[in-house]
C-alpha positions as CSV (number, residue, x, y, z in Angstrom):
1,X,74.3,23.2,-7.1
2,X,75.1,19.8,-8.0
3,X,75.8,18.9,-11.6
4,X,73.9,16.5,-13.2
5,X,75.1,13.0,-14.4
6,X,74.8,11.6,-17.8
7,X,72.1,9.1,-16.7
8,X,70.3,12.3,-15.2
9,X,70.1,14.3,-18.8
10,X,67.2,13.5,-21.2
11,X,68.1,14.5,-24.3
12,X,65.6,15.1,-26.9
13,X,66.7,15.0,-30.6
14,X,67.0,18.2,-32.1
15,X,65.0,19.6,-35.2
16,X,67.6,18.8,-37.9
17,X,68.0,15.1,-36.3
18,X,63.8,14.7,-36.5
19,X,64.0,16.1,-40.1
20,X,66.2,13.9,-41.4
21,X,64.6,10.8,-39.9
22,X,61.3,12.4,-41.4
23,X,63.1,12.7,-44.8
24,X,64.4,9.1,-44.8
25,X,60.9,7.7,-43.7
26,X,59.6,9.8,-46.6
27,X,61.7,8.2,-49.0
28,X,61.8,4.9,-47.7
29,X,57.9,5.1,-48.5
30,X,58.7,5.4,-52.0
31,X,60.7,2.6,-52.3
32,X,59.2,-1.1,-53.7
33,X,57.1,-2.9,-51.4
34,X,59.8,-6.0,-50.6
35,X,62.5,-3.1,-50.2
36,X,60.3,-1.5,-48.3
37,X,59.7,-4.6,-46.2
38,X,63.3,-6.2,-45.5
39,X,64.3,-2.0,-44.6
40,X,61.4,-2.1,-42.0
41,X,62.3,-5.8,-40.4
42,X,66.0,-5.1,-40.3
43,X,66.2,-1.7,-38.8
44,X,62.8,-1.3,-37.0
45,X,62.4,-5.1,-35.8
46,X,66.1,-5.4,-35.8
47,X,65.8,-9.0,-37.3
48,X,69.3,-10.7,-38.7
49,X,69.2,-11.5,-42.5
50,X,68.3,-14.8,-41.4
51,X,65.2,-13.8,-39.5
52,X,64.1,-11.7,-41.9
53,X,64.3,-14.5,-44.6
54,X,62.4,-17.3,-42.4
55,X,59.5,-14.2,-42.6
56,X,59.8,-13.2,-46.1
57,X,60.4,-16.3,-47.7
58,X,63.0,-14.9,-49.2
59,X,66.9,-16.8,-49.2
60,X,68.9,-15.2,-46.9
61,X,71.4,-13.2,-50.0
62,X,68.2,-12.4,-51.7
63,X,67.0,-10.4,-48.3
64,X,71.1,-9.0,-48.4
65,X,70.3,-7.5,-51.8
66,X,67.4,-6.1,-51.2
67,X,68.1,-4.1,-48.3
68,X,71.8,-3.5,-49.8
69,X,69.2,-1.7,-52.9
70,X,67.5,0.2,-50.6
71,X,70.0,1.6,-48.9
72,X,72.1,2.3,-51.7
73,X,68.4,4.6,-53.5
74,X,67.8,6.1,-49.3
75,X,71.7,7.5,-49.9
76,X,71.4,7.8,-53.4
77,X,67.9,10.5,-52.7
78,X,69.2,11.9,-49.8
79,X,72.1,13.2,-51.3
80,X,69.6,14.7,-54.0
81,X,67.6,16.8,-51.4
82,X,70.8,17.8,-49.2
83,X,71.3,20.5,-51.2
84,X,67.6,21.7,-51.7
85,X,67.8,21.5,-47.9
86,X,70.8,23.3,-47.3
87,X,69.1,26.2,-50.0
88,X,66.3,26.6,-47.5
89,X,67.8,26.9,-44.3
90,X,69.8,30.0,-45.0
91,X,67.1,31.8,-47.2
């Protein structure tokens, strides 16, 4: 038996992994549409500031605030349900 190299493994993302992802999509739902819409182009497109302004309209600092705001609330309500989370799994 050989053993298998890293390019060999497919790793799928484990349960706590997809329920965190699951809880950030939830929340990033909740946040104002043009958060909403810089968070999406920057980490789903993976568009630069600049990109993401040309699209939005938006100046490039503007679009840096934004998604600065909705990262700072993703963190901020995350942190809030970590606990809840944590309450659940060992119950």
């Amino acid at each position: 038996m050989t053993p298998l190299g890293d390019t060999e493994i497919a790793v799928a993302p484990d349960l706590d992994e997809r329920r965190t992802v699951s809880q950030i999509l939830q929340v990033v739902d909740t946040l104002p549409k043009n958060q909403r819409e810089v968070i999406y182009l920057k980490f789903q497109s993976d568009l630069s500031y600049k990109e993401i302004s040309e699209v939005t309209k938006l100046s490039v600092s503007n679009v840096g605030f934004l998604i600065h705001s909705a990262v700072r609330a993703i963190r901020k309500q995350m942190l809030l349900e970590a606990p809840q989370a944590t309450t659940r799994r060992t119950q």
